[in-house]
C-alpha positions as protocol buffer text, in pm:
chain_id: "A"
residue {
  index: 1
  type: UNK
  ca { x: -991 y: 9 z: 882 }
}
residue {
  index: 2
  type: UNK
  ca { x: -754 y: 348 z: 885 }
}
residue {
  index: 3
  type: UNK
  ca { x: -623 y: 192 z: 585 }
}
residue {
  index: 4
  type: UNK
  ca { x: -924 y: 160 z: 350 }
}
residue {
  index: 5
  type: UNK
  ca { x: -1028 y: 492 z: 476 }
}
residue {
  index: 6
  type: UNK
  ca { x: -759 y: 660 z: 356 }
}
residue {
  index: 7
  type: UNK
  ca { x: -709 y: 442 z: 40 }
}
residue {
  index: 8
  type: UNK
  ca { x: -1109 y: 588 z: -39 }
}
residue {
  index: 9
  type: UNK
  ca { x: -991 y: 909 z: 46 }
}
residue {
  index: 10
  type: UNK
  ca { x: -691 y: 921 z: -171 }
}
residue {
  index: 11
  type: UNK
  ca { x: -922 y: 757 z: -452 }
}
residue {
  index: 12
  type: UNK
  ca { x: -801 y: 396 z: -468 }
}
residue {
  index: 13
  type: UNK
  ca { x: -1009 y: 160 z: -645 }
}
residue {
  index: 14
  type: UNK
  ca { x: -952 y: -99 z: -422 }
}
residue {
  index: 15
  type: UNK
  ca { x: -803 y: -292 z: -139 }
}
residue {
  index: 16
  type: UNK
  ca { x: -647 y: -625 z: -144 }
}
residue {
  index: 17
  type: UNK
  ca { x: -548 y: -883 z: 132 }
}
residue {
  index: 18
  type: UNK
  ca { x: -348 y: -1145 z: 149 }
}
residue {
  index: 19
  type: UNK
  ca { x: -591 y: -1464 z: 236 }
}
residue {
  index: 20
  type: UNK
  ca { x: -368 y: -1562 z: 491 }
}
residue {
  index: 21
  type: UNK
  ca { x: -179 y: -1400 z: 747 }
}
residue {
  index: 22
  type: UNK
  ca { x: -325 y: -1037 z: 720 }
}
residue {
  index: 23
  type: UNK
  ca { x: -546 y: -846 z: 924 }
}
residue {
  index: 24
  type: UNK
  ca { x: -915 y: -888 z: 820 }
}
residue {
  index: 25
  type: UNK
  ca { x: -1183 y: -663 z: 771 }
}
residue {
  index: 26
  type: UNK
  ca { x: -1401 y: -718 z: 1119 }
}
residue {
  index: 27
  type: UNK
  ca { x: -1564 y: -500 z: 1328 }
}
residue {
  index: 28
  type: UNK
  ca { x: -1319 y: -288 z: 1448 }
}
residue {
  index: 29
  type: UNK
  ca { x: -1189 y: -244 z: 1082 }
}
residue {
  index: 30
  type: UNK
  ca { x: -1578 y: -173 z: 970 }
}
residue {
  index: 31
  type: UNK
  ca { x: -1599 y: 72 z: 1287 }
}
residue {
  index: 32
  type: UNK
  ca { x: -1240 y: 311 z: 1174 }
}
residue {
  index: 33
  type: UNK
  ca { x: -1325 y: 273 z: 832 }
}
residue {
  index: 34
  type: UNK
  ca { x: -1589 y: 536 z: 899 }
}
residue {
  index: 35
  type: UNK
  ca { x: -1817 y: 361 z: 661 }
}
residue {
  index: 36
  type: UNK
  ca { x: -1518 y: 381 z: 365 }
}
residue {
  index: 37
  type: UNK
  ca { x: -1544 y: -11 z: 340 }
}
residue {
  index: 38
  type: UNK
  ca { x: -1869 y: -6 z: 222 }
}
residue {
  index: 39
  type: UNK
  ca { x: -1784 y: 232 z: -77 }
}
residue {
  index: 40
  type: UNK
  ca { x: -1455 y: 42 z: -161 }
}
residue {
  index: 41
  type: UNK
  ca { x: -1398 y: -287 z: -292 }
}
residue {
  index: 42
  type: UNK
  ca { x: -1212 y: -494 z: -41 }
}
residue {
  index: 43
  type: UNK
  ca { x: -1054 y: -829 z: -252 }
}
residue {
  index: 44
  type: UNK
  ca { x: -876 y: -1147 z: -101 }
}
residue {
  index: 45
  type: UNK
  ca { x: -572 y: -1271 z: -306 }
}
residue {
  index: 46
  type: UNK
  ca { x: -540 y: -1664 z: -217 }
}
residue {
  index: 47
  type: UNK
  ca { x: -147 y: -1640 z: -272 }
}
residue {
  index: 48
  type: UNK
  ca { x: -58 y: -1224 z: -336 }
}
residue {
  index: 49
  type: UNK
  ca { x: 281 y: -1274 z: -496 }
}
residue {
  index: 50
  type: UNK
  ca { x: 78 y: -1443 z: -810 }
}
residue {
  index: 51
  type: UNK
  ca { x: -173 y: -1166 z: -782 }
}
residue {
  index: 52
  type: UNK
  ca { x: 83 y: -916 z: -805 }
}
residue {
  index: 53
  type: UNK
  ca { x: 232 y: -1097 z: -1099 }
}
residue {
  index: 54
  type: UNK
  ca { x: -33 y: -1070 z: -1282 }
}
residue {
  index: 55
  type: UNK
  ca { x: -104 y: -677 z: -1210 }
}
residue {
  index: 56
  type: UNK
  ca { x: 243 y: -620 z: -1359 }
}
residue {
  index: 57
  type: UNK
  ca { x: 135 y: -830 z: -1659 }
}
residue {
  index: 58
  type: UNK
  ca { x: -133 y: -606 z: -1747 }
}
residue {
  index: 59
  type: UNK
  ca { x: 96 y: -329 z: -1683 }
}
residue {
  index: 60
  type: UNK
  ca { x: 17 y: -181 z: -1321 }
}
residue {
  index: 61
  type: UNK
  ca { x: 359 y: -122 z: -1145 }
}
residue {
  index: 62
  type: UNK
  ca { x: 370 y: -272 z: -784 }
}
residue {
  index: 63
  type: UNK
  ca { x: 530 y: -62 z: -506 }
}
residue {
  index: 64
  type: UNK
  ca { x: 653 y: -209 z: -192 }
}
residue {
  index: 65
  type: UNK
  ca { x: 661 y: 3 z: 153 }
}
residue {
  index: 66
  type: UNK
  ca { x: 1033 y: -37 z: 290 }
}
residue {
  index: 67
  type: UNK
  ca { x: 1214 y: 175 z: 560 }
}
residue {
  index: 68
  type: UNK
  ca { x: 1530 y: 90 z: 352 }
}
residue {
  index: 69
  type: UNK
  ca { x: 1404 y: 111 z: 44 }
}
residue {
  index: 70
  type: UNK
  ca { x: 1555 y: 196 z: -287 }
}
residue {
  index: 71
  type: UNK
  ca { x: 1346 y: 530 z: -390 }
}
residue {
  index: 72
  type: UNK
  ca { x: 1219 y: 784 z: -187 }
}
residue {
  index: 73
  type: UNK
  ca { x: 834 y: 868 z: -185 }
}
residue {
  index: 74
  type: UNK
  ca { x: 878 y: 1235 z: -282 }
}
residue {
  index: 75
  type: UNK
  ca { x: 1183 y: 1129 z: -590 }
}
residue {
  index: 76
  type: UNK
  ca { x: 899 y: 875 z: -675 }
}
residue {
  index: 77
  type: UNK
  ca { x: 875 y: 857 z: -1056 }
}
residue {
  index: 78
  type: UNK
  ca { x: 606 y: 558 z: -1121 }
}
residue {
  index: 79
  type: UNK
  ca { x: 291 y: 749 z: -917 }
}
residue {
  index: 80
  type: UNK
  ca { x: 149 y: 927 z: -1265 }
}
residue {
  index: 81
  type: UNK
  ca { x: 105 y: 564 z: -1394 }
}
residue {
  index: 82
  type: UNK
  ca { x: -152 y: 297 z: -1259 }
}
residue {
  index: 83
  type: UNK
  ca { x: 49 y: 144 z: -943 }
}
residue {
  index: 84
  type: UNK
  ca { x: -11 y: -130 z: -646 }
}
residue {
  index: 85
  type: UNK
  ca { x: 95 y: 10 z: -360 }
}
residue {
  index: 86
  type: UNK
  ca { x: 206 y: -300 z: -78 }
}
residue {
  index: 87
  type: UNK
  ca { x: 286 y: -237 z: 281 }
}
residue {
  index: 88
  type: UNK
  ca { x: 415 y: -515 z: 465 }
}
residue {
  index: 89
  type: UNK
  ca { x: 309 y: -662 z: 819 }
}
residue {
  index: 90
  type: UNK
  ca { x: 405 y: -427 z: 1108 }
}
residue {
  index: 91
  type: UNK
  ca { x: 709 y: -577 z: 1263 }
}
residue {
  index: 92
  type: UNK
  ca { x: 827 y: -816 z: 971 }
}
residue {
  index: 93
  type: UNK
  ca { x: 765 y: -581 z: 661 }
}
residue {
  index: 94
  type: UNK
  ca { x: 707 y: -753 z: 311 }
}
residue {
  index: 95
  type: UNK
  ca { x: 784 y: -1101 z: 277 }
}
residue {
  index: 96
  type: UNK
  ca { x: 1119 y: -1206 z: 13 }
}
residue {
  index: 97
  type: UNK
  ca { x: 920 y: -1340 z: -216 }
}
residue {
  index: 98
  type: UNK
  ca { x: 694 y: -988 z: -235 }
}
residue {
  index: 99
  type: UNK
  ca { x: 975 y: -774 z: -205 }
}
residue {
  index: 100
  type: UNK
  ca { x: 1113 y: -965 z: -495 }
}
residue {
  index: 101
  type: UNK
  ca { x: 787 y: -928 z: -686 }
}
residue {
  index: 102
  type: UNK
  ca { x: 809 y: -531 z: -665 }
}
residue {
  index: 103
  type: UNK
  ca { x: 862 y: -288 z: -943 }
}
residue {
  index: 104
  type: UNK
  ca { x: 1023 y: -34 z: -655 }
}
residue {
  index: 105
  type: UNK
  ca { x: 1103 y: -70 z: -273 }
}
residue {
  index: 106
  type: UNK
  ca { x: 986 y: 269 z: -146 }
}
residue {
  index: 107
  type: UNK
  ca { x: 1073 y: 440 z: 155 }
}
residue {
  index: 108
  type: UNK
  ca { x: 910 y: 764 z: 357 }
}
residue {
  index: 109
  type: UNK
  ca { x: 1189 y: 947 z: 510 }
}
residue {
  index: 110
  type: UNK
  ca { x: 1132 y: 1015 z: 874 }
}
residue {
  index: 111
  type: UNK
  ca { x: 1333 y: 1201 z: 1136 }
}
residue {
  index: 112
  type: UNK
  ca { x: 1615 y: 928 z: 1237 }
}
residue {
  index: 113
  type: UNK
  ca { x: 1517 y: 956 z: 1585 }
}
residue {
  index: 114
  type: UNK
  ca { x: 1183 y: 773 z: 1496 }
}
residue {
  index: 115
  type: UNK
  ca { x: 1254 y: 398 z: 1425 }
}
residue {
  index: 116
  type: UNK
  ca { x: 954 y: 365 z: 1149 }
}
residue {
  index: 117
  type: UNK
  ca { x: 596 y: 492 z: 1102 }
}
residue {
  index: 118
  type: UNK
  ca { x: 338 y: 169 z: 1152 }
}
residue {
  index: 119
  type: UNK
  ca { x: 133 y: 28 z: 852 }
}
residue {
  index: 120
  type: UNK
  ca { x: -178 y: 242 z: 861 }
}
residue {
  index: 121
  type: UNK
  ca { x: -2 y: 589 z: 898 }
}
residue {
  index: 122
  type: UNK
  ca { x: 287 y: 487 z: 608 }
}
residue {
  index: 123
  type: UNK
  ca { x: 14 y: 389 z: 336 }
}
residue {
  index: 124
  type: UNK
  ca { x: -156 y: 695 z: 432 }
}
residue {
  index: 125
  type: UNK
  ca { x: 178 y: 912 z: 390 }
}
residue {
  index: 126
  type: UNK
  ca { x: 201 y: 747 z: 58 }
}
residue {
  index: 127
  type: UNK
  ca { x: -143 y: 741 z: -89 }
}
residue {
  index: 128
  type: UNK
  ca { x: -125 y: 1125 z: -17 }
}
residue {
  index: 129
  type: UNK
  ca { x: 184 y: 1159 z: -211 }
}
residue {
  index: 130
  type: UNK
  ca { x: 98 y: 972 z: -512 }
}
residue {
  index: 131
  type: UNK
  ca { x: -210 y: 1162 z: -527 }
}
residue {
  index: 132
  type: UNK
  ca { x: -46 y: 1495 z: -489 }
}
residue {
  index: 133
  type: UNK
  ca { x: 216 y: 1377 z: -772 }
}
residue {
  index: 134
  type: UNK
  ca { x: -94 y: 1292 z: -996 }
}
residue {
  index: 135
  type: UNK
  ca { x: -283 y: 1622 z: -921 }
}
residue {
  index: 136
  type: UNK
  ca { x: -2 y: 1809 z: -1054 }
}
residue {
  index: 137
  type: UNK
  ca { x: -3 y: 1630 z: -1368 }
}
């Protein structure tokens, strides 16, 4: 629910979930949504590896969320195009295959004293950057 809400906020055009193993949209997501999940399309990808294959095809660049990844949010260089942003499962992260799928592992530098920000509160750290990075384009 936080998610979609702050994937309408940061004008997304949509949100996509994996058909298995992912947190659905019930109640409690409807409820923190704060109505957002009625205005935003909300998809399910039977196998998300081959739906993120096929964004790249048409030339969307997929981001994976990574404490250790390869490119920091604010040196990111691929937010003025059109991008998939994917966060993995709290705990376990993105999957190989996924990871192996993205354009760009991206992390959000924190304070080291903080082991990692949870799923919700890092796509909402970087939906806000790449639509500051686009506003000042």
């Amino acid at each position: 629910g936080a998610i979609i809400r702050s994937a309408a906020a940061f004008g997304s055009q949509g949100i996509i979930l994996p058909q298995r193993r992912s947190a659905g949209v019930n109640s409690a997501a409807w409820k923190t949504s704060a109505g957002a999940a009625a205005r935003i399309p909300v998809a399910l990808a039977t196998n998300l590896t081959t739906q993120l294959k096929e964004f790249k095809k048409q030339g969307v660049f997929v981001l994976g969320l990574d404490g250790d990844g390869d490119v920091a949010l604010p040196d990111l260089q691929l937010a003025d195009r059109p991008v998939v942003i994917v966060v993995g499962s709290e705990g376990k992260g993105l999957s190989r295959l996924v990871t192996e799928t993205c354009d760009q592992i991206v992390s959000i530098p924190i304070n080291a004293a903080t082991e990692s920000l949870n799923a919700g509160i890092a796509t909402s750290v970087a939906l806000y950057q790449v639509a500051t990075i686009r506003a000042a384009r």
